[in-house]
Steps between C-alpha positions, in 0.01 A plus 500: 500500500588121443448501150758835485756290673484184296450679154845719631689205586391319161647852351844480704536114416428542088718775510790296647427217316523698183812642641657235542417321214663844332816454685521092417388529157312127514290685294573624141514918520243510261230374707556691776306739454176285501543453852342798676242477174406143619493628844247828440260179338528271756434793768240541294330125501572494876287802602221365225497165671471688864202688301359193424568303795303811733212500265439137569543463884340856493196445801102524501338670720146400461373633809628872379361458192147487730573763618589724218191365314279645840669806483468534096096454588543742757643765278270455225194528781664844601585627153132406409351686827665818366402485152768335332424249241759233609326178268715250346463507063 
């Protein structure tokens, strides 16, 4: 719900800030309609960066991963009690 709320307000404060710079014409007309083009891409590169940024802090659980591995022997001891050829090509 955070993210909603900053990635609104970034939308309310572009949008005013391309308002305005409508209204005060500091810019030349002819680039104003870049604006919500540069905006899209830089929405863009912010949600690829948060992408990026969660798949490097993103944890290890080794102690699971014991745990799945007894349970993947498990299965494959049960699968091979009822006939099922469960071997790894």
């Amino acid at each position: 719900m955070k993210h909603i709320v900053k990635i609104l307000t970034l939308v309310v404060a572009i949008t005013a800030l391309w308002i305005g710079l409508l209204q005060t014409s500091m810019i030349p007309s002819s680039h104003t309609w870049l604006l919500p083009i540069y905006f899209v891409v830089s929405l863009g590169c912010y949600g690829l960066l948060m992408v990026g940024v969660g798949l490097m802090n993103f944890p290890t659980c080794p102690q699971e991963a014991l745990l799945l591995q007894k349970d993947i022997i498990e299965a494959k001891e049960y699968l091979n009690q009822k006939g099922v050829d469960v071997s790894s090509s």
